[in-house]
Biotite code that builds the C-alpha atoms (Angstrom):
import biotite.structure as struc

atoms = struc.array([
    struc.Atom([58.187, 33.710, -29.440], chain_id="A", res_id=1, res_name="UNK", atom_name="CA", element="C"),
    struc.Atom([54.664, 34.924, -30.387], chain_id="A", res_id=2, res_name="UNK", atom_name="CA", element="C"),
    struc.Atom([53.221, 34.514, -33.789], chain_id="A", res_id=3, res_name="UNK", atom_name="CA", element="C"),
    struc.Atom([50.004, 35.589, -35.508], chain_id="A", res_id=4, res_name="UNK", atom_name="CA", element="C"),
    struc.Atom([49.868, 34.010, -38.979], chain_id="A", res_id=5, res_name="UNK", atom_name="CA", element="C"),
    struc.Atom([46.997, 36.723, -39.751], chain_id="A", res_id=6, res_name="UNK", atom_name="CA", element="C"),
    struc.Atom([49.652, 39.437, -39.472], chain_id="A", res_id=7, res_name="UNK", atom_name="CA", element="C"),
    struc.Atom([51.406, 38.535, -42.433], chain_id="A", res_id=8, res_name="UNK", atom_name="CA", element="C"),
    struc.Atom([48.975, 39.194, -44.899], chain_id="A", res_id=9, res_name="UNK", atom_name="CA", element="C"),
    struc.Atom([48.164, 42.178, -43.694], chain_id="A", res_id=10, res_name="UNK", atom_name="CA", element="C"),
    struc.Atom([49.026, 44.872, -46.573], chain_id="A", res_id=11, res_name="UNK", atom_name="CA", element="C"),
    struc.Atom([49.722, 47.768, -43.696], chain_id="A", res_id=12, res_name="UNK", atom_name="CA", element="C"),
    struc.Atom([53.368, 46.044, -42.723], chain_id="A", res_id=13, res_name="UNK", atom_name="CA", element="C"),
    struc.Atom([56.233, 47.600, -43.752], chain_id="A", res_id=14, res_name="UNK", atom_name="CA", element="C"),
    struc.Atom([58.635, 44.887, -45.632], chain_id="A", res_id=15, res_name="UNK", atom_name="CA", element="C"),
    struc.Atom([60.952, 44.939, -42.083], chain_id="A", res_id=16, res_name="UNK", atom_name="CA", element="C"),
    struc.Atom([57.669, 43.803, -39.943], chain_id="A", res_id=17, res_name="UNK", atom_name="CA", element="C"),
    struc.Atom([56.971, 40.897, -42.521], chain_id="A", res_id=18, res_name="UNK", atom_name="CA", element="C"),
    struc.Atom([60.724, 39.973, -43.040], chain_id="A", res_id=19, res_name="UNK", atom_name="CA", element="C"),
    struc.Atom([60.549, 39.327, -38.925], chain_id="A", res_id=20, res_name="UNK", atom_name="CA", element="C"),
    struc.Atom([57.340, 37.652, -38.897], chain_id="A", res_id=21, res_name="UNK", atom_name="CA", element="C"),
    struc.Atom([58.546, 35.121, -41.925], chain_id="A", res_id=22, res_name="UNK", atom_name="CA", element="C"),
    struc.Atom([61.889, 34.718, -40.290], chain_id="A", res_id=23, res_name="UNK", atom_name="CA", element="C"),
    struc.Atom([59.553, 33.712, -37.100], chain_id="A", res_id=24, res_name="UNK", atom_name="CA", element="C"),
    struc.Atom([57.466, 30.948, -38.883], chain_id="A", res_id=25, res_name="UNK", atom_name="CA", element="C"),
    struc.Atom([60.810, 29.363, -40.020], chain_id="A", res_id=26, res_name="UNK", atom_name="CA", element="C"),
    struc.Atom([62.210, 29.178, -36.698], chain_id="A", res_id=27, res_name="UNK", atom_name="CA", element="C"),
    struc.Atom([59.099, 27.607, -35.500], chain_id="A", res_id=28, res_name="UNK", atom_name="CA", element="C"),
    struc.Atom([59.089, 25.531, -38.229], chain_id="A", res_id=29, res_name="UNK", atom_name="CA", element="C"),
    struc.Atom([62.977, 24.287, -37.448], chain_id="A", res_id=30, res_name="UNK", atom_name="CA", element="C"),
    struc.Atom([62.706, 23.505, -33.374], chain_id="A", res_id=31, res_name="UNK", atom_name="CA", element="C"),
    struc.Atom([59.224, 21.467, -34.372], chain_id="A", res_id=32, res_name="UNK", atom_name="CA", element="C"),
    struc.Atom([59.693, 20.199, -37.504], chain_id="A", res_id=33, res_name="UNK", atom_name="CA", element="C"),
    struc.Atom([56.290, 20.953, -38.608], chain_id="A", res_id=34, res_name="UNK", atom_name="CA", element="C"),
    struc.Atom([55.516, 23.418, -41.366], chain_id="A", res_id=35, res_name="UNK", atom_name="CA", element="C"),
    struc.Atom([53.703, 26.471, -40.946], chain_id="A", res_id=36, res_name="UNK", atom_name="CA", element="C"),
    struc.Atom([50.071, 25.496, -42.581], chain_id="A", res_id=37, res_name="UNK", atom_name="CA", element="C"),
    struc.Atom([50.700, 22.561, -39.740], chain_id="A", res_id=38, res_name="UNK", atom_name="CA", element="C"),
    struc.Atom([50.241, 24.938, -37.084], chain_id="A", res_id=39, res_name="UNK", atom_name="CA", element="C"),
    struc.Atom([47.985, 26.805, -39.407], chain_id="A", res_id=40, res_name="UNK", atom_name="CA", element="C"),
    struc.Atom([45.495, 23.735, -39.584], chain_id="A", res_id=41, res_name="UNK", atom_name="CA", element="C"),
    struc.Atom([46.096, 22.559, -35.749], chain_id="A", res_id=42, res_name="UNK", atom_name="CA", element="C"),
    struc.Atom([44.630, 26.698, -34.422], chain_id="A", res_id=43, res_name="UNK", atom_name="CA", element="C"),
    struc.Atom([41.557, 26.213, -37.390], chain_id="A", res_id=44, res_name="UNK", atom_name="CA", element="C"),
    struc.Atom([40.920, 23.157, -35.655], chain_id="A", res_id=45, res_name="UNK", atom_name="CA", element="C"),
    struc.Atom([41.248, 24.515, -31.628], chain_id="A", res_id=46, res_name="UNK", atom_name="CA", element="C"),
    struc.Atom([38.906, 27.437, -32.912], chain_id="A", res_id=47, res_name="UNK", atom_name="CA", element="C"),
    struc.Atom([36.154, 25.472, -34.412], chain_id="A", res_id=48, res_name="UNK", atom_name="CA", element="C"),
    struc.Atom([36.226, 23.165, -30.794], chain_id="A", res_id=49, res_name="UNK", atom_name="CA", element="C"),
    struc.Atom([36.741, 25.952, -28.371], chain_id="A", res_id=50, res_name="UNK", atom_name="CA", element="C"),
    struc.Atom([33.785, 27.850, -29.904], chain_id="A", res_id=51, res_name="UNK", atom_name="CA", element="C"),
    struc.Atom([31.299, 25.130, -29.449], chain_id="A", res_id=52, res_name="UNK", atom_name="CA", element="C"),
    struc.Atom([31.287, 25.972, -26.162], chain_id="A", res_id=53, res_name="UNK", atom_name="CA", element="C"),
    struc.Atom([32.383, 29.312, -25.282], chain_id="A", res_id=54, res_name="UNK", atom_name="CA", element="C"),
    struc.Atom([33.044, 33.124, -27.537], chain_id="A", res_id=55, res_name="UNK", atom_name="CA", element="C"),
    struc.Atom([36.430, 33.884, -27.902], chain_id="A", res_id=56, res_name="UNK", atom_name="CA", element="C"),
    struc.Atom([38.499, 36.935, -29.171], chain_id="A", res_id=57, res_name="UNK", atom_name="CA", element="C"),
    struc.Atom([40.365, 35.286, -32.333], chain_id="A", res_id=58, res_name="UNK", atom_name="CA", element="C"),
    struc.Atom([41.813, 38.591, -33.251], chain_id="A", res_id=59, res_name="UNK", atom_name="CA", element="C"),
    struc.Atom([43.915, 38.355, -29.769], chain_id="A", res_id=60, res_name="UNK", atom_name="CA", element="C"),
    struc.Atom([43.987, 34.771, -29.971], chain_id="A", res_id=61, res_name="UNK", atom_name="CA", element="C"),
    struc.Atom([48.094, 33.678, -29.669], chain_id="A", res_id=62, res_name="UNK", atom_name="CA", element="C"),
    struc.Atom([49.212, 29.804, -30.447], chain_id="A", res_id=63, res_name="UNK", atom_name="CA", element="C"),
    struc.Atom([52.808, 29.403, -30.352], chain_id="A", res_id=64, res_name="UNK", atom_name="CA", element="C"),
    struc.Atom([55.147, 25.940, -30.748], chain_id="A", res_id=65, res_name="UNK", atom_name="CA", element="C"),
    struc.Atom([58.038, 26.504, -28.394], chain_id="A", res_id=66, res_name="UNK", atom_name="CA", element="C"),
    struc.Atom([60.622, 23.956, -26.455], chain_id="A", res_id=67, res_name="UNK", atom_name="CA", element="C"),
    struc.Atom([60.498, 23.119, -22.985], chain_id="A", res_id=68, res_name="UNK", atom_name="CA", element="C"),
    struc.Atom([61.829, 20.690, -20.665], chain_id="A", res_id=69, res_name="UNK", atom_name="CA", element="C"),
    struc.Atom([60.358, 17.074, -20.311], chain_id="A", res_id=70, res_name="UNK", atom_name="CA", element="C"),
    struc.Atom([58.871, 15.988, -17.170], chain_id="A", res_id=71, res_name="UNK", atom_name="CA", element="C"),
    struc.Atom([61.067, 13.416, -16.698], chain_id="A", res_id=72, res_name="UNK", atom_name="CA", element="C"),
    struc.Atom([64.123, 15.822, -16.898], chain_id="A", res_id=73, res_name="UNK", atom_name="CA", element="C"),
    struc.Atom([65.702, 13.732, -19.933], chain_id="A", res_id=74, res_name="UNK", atom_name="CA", element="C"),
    struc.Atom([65.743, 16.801, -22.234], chain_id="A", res_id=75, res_name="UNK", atom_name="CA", element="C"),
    struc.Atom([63.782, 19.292, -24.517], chain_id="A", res_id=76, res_name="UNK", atom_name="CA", element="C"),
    struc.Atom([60.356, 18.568, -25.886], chain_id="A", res_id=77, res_name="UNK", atom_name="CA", element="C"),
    struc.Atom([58.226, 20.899, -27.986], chain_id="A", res_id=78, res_name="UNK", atom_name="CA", element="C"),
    struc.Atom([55.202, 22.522, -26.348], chain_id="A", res_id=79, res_name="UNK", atom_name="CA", element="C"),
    struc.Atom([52.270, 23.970, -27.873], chain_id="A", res_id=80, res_name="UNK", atom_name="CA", element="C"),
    struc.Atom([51.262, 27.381, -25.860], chain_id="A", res_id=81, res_name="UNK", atom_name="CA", element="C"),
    struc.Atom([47.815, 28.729, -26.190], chain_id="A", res_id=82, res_name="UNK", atom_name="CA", element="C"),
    struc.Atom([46.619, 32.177, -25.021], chain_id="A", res_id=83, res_name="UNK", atom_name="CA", element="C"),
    struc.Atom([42.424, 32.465, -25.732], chain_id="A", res_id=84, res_name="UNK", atom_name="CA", element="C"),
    struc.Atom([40.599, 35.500, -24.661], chain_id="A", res_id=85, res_name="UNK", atom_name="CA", element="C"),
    struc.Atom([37.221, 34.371, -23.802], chain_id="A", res_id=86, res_name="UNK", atom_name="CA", element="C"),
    struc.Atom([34.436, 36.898, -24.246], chain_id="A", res_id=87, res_name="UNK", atom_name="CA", element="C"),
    struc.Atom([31.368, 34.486, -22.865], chain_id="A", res_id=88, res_name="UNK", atom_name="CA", element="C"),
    struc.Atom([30.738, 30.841, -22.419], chain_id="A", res_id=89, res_name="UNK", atom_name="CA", element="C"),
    struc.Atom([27.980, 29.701, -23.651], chain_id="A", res_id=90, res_name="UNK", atom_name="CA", element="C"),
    struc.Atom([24.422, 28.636, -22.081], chain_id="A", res_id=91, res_name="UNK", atom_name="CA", element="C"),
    struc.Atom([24.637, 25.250, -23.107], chain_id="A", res_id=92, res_name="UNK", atom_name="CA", element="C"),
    struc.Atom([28.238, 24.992, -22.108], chain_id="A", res_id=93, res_name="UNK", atom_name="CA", element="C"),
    struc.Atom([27.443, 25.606, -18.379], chain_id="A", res_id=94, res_name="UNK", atom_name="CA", element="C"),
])
């Protein structure tokens, strides 16, 4: 499931688009039991470290809380997935 917070406050959605992306946050919200400005807060805060180091496209930027399996095979654990375009990495970075 794929989610871009930025997309719901975007005023060129019809209502159906929105309805889906809202009914997307709550799922997310139910399998992690963390609320939305959670997940909000936790890609603010993998921005502001990623950038230190390298340019990235934060208009194609996708974060997304889904389940997987454990390690250990005992059951299903929520995984944070992160897909970040990088444009350049920085001088000082290298």
């Amino acid at each position: 499931m794929i989610l871009d917070l930025s997309k719901l406050f975007k005023k060129t959605k019809n209502s159906k688009d929105v309805a889906k992306e809202r009914l997307k946050l709550v799922l997310i919200h139910d399998r992690a039991n963390v609320s939305p400005q959670f997940l909000e807060m936790v890609k603010s805060e993998i921005i502001k470290v990623i950038t230190n180091y390298m340019e990235i496209d934060e208009d194609s930027l996708d974060i997304q809380l889904t389940r997987t399996k454990s390690d250990d095979g005992s059951g299903v654990v929520p995984a944070l997935v992160a897909n970040i375009p990088i444009k350049n990495v920085k001088s000082s970075g290298r």
